[in-house]
PQR file with spaces between the fields and no chain letter, atoms N, CA, C, O and H, PARSE charges and radii, in Angstrom:
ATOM       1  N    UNK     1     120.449  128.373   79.640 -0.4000 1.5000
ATOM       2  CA   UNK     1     119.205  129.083   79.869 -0.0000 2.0000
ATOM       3  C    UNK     1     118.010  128.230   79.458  0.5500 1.7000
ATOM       4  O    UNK     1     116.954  128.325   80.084 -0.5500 1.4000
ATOM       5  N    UNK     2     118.129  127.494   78.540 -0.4000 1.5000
ATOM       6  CA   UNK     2     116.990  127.110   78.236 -0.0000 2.0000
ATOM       7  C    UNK     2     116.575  125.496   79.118  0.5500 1.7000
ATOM       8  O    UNK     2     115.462  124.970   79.100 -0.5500 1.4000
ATOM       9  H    UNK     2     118.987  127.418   78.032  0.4000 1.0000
ATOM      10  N    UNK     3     117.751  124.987   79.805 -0.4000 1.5000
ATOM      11  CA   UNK     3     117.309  124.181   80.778 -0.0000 2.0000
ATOM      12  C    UNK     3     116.498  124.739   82.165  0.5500 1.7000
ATOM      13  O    UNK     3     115.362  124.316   82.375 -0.5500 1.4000
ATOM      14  H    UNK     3     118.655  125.415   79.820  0.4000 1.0000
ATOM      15  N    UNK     4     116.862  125.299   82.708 -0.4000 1.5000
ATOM      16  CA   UNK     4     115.988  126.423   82.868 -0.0000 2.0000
ATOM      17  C    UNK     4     114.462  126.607   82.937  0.5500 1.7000
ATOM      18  O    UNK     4     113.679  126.485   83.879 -0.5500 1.4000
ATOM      19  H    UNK     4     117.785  125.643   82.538  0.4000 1.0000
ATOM      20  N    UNK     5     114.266  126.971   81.518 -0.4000 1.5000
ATOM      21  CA   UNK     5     112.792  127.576   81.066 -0.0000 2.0000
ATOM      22  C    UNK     5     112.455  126.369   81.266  0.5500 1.7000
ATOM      23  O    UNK     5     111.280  126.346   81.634 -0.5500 1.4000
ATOM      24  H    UNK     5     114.902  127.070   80.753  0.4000 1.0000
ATOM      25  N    UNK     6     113.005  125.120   81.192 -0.4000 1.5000
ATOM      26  CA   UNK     6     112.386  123.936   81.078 -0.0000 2.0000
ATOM      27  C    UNK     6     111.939  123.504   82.213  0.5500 1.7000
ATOM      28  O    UNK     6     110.875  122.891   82.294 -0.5500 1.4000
ATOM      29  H    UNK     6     113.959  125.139   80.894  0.4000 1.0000
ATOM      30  N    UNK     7     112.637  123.749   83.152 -0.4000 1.5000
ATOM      31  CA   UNK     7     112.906  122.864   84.845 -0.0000 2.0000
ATOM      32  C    UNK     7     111.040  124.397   85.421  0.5500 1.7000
ATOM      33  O    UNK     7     110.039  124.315   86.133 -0.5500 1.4000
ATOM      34  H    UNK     7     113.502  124.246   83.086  0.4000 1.0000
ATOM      35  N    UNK     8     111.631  125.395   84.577 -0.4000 1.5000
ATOM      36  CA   UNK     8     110.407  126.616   85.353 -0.0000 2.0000
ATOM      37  C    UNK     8     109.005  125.826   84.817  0.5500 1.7000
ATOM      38  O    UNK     8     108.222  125.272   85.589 -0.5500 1.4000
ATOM      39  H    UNK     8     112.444  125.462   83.999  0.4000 1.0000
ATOM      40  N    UNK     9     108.826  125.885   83.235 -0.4000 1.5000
ATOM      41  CA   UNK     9     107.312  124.922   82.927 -0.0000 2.0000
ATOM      42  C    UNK     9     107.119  123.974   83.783  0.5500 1.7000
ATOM      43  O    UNK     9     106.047  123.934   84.386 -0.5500 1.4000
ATOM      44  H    UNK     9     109.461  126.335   82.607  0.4000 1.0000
ATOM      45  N    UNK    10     108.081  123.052   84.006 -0.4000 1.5000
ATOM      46  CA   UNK    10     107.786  121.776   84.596 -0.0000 2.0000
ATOM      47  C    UNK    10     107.025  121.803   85.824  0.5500 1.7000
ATOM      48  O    UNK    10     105.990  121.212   86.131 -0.5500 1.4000
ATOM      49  H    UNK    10     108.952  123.086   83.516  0.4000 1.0000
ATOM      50  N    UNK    11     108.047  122.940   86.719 -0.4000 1.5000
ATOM      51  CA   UNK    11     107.587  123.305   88.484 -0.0000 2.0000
ATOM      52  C    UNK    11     105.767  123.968   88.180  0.5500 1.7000
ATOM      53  O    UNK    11     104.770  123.621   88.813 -0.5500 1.4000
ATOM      54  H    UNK    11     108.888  123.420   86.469  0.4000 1.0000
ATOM      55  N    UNK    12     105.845  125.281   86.685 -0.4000 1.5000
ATOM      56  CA   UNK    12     104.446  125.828   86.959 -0.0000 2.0000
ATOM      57  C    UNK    12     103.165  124.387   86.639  0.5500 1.7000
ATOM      58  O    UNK    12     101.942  124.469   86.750 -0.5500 1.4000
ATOM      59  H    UNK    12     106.654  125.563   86.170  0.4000 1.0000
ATOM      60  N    UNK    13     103.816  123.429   86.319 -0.4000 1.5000
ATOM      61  CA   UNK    13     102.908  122.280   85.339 -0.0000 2.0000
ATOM      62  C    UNK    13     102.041  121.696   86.825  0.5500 1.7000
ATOM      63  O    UNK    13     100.938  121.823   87.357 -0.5500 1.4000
ATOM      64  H    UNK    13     104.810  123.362   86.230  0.4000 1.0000
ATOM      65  N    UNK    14     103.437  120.947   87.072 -0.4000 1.5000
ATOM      66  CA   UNK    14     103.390  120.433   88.942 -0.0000 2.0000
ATOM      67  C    UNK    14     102.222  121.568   89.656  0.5500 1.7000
ATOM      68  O    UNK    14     101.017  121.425   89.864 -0.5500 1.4000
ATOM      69  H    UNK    14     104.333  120.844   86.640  0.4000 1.0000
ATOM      70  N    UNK    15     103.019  122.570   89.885 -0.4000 1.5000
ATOM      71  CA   UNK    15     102.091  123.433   91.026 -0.0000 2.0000
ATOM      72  C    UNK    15     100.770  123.862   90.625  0.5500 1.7000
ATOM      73  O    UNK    15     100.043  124.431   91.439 -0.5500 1.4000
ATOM      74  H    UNK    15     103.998  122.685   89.716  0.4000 1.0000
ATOM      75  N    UNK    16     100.244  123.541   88.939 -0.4000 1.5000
ATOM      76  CA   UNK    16      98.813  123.703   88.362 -0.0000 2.0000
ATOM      77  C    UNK    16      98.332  122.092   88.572  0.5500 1.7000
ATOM      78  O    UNK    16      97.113  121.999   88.709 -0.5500 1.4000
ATOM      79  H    UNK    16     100.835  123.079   88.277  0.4000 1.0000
ATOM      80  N    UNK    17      98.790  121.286   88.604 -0.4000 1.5000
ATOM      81  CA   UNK    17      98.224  120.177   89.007 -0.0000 2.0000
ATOM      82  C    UNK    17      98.129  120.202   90.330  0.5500 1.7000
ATOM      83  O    UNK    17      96.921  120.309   90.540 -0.5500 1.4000
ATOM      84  H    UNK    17      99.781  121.361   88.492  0.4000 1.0000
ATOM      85  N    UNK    18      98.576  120.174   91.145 -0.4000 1.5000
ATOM      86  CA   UNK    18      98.852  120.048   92.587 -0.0000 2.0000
ATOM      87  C    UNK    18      97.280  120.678   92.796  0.5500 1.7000
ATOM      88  O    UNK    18      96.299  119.951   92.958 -0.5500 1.4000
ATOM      89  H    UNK    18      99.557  120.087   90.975  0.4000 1.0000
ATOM      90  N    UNK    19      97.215  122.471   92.755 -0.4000 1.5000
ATOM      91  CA   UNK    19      96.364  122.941   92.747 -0.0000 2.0000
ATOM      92  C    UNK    19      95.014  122.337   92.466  0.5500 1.7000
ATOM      93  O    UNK    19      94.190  122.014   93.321 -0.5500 1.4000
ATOM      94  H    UNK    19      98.012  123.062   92.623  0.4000 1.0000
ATOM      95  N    UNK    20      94.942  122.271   91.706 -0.4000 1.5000
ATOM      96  CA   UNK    20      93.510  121.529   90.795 -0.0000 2.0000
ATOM      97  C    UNK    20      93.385  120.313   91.724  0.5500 1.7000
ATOM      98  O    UNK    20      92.635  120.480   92.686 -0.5500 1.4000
ATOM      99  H    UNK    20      95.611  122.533   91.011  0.4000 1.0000
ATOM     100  N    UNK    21      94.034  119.021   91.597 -0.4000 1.5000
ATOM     101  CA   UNK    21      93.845  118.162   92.653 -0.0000 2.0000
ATOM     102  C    UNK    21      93.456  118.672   94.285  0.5500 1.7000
ATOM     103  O    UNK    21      92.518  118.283   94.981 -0.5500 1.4000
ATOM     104  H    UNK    21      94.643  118.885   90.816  0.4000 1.0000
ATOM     105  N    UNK    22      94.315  119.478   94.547 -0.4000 1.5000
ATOM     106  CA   UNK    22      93.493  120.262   95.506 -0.0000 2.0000
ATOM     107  C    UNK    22      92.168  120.566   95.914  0.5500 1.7000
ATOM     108  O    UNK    22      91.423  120.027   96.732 -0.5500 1.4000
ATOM     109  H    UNK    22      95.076  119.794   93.981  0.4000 1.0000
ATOM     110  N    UNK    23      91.995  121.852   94.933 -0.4000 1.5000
ATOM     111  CA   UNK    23      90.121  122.240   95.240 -0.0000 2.0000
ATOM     112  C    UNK    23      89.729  120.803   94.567  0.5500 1.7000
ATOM     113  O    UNK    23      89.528  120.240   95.642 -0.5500 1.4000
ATOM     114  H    UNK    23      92.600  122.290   94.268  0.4000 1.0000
ATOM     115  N    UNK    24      89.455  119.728   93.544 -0.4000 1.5000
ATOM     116  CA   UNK    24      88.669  119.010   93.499 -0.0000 2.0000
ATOM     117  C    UNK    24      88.493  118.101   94.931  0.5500 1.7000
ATOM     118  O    UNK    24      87.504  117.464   95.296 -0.5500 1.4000
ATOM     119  H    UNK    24      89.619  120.186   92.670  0.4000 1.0000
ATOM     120  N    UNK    25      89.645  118.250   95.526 -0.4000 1.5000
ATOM     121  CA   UNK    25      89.609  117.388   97.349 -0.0000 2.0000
ATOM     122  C    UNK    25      88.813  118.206   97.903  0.5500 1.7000
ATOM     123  O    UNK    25      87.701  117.773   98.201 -0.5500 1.4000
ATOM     124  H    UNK    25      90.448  118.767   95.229  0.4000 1.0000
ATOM     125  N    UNK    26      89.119  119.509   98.178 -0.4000 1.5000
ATOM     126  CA   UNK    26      87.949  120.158   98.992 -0.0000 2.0000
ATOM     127  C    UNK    26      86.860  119.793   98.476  0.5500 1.7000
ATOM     128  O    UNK    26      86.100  119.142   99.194 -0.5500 1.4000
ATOM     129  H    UNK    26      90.023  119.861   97.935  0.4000 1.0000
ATOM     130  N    UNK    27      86.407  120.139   96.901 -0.4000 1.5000
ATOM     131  CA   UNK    27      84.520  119.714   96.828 -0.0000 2.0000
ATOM     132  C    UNK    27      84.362  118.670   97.047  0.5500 1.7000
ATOM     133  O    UNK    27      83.151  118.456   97.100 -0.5500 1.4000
ATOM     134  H    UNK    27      87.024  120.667   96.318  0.4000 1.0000
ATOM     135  N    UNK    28      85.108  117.542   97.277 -0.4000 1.5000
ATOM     136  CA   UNK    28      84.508  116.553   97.842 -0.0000 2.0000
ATOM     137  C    UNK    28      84.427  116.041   98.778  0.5500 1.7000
ATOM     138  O    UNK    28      84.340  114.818   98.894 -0.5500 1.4000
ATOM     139  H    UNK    28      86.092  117.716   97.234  0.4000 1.0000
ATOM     140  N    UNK    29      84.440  117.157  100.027 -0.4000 1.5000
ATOM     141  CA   UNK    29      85.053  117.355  101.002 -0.0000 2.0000
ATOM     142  C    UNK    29      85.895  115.943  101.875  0.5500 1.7000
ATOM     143  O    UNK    29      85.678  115.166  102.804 -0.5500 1.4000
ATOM     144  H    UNK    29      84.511  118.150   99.933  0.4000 1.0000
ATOM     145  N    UNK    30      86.939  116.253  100.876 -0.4000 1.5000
ATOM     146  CA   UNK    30      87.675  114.739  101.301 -0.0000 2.0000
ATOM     147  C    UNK    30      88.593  115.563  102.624  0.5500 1.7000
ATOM     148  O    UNK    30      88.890  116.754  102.722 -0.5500 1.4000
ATOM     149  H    UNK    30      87.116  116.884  100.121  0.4000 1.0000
ATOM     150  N    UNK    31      88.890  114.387  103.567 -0.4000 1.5000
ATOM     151  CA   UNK    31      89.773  114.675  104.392 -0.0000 2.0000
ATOM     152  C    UNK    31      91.533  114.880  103.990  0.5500 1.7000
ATOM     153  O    UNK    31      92.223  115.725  104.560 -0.5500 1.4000
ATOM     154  H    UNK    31      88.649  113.420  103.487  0.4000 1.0000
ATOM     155  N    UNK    32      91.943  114.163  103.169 -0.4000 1.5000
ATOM     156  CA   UNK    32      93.084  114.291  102.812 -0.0000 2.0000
ATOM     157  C    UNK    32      93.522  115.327  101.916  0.5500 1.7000
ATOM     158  O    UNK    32      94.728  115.485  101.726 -0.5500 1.4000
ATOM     159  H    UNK    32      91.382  113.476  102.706  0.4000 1.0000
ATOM     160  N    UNK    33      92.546  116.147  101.269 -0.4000 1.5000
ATOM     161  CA   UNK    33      93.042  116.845  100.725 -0.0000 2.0000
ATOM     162  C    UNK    33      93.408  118.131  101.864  0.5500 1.7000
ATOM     163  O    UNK    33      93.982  119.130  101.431 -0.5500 1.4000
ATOM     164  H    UNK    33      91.566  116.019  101.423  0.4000 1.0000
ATOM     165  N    UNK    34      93.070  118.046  103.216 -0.4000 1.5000
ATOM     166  CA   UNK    34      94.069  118.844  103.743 -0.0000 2.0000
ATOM     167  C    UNK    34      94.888  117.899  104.905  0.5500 1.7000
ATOM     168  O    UNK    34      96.010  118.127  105.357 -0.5500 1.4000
ATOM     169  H    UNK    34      92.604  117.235  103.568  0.4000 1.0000
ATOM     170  N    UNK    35      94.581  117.518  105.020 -0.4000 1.5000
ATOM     171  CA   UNK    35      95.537  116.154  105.747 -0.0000 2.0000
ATOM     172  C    UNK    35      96.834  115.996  105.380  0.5500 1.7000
ATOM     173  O    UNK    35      97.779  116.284  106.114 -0.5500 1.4000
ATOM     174  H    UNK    35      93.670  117.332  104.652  0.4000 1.0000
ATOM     175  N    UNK    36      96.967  115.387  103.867 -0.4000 1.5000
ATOM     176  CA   UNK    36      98.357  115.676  103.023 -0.0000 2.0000
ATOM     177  C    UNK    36      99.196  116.549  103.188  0.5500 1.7000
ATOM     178  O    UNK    36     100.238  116.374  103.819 -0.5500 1.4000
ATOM     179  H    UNK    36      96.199  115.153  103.271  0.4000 1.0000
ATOM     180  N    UNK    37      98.778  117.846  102.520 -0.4000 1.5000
ATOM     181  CA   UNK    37      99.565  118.682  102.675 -0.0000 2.0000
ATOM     182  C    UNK    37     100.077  119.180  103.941  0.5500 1.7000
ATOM     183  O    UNK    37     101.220  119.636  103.991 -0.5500 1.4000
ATOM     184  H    UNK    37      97.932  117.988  102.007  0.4000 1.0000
ATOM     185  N    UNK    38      99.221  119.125  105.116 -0.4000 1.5000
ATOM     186  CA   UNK    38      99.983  119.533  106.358 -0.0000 2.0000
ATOM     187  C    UNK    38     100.813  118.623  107.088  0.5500 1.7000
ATOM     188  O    UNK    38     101.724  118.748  107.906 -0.5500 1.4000
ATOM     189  H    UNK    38      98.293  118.755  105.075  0.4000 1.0000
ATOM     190  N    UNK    39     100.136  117.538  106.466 -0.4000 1.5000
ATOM     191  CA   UNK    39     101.691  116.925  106.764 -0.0000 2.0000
ATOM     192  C    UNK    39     103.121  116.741  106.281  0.5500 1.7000
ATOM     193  O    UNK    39     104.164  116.221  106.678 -0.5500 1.4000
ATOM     194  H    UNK    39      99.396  117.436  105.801  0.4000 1.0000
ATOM     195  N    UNK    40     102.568  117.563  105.013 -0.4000 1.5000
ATOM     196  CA   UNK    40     104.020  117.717  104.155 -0.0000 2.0000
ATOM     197  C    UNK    40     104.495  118.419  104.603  0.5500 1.7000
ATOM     198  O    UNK    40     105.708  118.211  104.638 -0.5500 1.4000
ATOM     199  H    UNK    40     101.721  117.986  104.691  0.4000 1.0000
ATOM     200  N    UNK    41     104.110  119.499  105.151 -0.4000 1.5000
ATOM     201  CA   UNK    41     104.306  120.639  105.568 -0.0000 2.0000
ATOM     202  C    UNK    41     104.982  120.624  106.707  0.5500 1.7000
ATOM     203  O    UNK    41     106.014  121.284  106.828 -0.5500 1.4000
ATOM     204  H    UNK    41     103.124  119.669  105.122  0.4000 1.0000
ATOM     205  N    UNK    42     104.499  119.888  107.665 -0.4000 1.5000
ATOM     206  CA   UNK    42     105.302  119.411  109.092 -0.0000 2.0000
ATOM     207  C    UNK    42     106.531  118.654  109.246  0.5500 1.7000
ATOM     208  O    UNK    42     107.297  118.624  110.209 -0.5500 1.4000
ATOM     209  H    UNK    42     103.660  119.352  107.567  0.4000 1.0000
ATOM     210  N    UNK    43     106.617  117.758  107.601 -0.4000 1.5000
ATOM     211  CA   UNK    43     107.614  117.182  107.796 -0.0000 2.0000
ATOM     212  C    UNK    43     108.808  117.671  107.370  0.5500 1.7000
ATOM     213  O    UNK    43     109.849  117.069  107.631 -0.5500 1.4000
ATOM     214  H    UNK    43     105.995  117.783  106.819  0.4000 1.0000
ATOM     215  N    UNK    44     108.791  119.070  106.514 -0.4000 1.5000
ATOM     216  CA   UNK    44     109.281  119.634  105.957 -0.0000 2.0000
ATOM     217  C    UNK    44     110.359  120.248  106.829  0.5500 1.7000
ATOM     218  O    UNK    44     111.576  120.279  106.644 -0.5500 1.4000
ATOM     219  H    UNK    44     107.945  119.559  106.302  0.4000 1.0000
ATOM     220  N    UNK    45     109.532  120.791  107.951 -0.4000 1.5000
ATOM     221  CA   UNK    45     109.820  121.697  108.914 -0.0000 2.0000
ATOM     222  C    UNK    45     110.433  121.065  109.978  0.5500 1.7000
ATOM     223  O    UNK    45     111.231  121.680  110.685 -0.5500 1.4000
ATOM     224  H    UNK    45     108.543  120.766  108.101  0.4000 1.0000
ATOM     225  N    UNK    46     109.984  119.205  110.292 -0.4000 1.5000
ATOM     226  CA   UNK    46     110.765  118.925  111.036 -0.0000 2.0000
ATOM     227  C    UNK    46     112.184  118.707  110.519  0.5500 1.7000
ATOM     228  O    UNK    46     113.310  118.982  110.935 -0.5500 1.4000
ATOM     229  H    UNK    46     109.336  118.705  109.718  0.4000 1.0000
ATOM     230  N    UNK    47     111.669  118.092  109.429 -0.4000 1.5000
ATOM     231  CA   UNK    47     113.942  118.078  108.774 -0.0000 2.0000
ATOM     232  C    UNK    47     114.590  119.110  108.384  0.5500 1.7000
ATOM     233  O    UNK    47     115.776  118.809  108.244 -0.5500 1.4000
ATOM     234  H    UNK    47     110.755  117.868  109.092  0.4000 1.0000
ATOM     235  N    UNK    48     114.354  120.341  108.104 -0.4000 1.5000
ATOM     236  CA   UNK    48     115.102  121.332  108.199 -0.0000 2.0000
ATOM     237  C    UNK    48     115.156  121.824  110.097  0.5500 1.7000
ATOM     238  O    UNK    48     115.993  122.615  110.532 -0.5500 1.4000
ATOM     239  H    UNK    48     113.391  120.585  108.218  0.4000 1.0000
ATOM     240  N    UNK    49     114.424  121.362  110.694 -0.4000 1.5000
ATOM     241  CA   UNK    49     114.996  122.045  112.008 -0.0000 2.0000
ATOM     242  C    UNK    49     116.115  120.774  112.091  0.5500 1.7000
ATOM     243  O    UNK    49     117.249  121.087  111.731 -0.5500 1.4000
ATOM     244  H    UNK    49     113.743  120.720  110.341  0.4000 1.0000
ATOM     245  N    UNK    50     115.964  119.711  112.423 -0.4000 1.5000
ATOM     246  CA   UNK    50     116.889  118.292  112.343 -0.0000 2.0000
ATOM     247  C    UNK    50     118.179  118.660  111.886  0.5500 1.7000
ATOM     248  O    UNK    50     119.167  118.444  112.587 -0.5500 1.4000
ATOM     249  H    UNK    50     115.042  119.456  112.716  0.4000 1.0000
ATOM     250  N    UNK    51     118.274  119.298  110.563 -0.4000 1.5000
ATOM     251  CA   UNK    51     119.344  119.714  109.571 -0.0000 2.0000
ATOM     252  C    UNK    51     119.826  120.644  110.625  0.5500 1.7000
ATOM     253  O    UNK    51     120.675  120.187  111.391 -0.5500 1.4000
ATOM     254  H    UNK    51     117.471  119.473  109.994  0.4000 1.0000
ATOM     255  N    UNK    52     119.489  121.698  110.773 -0.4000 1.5000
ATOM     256  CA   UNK    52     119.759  122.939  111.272 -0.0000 2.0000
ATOM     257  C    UNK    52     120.503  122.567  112.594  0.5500 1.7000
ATOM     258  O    UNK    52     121.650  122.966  112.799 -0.5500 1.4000
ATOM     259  H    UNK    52     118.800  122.069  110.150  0.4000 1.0000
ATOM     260  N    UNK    53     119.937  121.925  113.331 -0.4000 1.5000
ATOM     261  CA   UNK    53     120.689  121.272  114.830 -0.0000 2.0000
ATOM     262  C    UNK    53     121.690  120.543  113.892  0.5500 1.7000
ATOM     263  O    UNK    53     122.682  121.153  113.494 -0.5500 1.4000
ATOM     264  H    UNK    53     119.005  121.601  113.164  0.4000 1.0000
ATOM     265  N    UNK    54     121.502  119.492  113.594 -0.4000 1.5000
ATOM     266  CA   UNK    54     122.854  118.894  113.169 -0.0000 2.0000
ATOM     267  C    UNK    54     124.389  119.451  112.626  0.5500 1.7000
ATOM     268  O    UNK    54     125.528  118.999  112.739 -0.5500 1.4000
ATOM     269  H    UNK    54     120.696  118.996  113.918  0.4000 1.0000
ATOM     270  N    UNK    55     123.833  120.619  112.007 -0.4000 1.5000
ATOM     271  CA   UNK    55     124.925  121.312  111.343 -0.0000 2.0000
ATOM     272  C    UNK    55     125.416  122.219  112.396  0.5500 1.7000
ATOM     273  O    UNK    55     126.473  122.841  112.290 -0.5500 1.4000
ATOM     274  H    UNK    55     122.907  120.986  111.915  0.4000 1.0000
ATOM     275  N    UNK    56     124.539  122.292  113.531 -0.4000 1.5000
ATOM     276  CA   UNK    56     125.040  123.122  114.682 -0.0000 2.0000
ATOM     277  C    UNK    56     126.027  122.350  115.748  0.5500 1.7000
ATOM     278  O    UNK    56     127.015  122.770  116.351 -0.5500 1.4000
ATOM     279  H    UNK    56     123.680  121.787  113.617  0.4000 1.0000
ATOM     280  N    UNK    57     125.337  120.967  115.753 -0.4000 1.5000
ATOM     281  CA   UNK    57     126.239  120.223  116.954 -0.0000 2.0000
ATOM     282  C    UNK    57     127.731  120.138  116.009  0.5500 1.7000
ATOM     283  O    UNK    57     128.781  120.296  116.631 -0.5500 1.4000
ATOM     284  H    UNK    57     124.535  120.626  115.263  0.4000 1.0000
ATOM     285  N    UNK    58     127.792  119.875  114.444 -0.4000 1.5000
ATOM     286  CA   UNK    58     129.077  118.911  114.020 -0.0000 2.0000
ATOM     287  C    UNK    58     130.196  120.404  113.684  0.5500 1.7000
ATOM     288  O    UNK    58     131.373  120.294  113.342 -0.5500 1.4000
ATOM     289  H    UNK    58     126.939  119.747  113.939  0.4000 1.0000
ATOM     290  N    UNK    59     129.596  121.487  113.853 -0.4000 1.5000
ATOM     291  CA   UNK    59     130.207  122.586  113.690 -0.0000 2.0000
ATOM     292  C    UNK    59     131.995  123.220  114.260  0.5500 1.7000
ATOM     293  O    UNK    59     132.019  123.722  115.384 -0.5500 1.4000
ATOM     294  H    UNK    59     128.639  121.576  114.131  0.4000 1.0000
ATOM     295  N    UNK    60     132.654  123.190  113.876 -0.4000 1.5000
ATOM     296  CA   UNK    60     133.882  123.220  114.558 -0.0000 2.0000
ATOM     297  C    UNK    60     134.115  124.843  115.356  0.5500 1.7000
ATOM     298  O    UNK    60     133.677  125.949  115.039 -0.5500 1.4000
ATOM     299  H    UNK    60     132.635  122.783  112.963  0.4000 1.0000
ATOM     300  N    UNK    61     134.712  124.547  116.132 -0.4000 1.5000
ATOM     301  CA   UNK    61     134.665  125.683  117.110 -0.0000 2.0000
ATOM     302  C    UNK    61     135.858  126.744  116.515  0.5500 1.7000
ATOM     303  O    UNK    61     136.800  126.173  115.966 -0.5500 1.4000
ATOM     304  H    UNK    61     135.069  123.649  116.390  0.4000 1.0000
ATOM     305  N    UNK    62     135.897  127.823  116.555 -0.4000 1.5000
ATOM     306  CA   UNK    62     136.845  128.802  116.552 -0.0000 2.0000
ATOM     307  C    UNK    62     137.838  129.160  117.280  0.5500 1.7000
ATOM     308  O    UNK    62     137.627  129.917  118.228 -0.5500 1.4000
ATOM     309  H    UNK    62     135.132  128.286  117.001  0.4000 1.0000
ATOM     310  N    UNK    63     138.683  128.858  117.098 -0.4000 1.5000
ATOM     311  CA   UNK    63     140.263  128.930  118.401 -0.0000 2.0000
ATOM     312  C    UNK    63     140.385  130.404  117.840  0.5500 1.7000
ATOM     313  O    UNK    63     140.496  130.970  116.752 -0.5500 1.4000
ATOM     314  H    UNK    63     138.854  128.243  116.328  0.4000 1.0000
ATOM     315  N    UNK    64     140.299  130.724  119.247 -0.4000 1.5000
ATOM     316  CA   UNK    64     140.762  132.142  119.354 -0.0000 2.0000
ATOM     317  C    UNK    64     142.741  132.812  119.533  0.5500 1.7000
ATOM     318  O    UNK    64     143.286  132.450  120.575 -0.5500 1.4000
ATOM     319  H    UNK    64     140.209  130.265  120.130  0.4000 1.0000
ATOM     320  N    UNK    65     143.329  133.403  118.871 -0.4000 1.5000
ATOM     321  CA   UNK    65     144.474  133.648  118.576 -0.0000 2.0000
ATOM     322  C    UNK    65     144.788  134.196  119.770  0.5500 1.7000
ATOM     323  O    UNK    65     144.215  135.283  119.855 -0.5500 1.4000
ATOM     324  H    UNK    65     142.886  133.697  118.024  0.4000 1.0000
ATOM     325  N    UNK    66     145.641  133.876  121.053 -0.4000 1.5000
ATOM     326  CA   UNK    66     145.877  135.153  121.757 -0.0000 2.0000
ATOM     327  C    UNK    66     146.889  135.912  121.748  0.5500 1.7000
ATOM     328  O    UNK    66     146.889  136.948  122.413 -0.5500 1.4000
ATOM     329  H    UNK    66     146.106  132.994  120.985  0.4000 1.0000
């Protein structure tokens, strides 16, 4: 449990930094501070669809008993 509580601070530490770096990108109205993330975002989405097909093509078929 207490690895855990540890791995949870760490993620809220990350996602309060992340944040903060964030809006300081918007006031300065930098381009990357939304640039970045949507592309994280896209790439995210392309490798889980990638994954998702892949695990669909290597999938073994079901022989049906007759």
């Amino acid at each position: 449990m207490r690895r855990a509580r540890v791995t949870g601070k760490l993620m809220m530490a990350g996602a309060a930094l992340q944040m903060l770096l964030f809006v300081c990108g918007l006031k300065r109205h930098s381009y990357l501070a939304l640039a970045l993330p949507v592309s994280v975002a896209m790439l995210a989405q392309t490798a889980l669809t990638f994954w998702l097909g892949w695990t669909m093509l290597t999938m073994e078929e079901e022989v049906e008993e007759p």
